[in-house]
C-alpha distance (Angstrom), angle and dihedral (degrees) to the residues before:
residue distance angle dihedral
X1 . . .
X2 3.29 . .
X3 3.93 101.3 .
X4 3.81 83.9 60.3
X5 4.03 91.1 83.6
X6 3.29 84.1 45.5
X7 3.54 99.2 61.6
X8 3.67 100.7 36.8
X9 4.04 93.8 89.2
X10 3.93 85.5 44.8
X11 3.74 93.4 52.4
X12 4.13 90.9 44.0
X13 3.99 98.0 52.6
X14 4.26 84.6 50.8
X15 4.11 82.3 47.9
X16 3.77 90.2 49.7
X17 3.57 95.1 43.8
X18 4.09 91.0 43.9
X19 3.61 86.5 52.2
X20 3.55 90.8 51.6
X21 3.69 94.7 49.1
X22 3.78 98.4 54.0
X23 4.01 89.3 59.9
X24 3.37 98.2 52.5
X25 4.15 86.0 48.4
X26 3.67 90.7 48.9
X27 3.64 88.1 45.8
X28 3.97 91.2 57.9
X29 3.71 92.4 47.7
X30 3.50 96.5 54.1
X31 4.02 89.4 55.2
X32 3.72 92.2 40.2
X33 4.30 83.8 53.8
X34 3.75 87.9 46.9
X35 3.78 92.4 50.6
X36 3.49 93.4 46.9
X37 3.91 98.8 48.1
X38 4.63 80.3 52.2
X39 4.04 85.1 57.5
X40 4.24 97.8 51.9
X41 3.40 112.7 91.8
């Protein structure tokens, strides 16, 4: 049980980063909807 508080600051930094990901995705999508709704006729 020990190695648990070990990996807690490990596991954070890949939460941060995960977190950080999933804006920039939702970022894209919301240009790629825009770009899309430009194309219908």
């Amino acid at each position: 049980m020990e190695y648990v508080g070990l990996l807690a600051p490990i596991a954070f930094v890949f939460a941060i980063s995960a977190l950080a990901q999933l804006g920039a995705l939702k970022k894209e999508v919301e240009e790629l909807r825009e770009q899309i709704e430009h194309m219908r006729p």
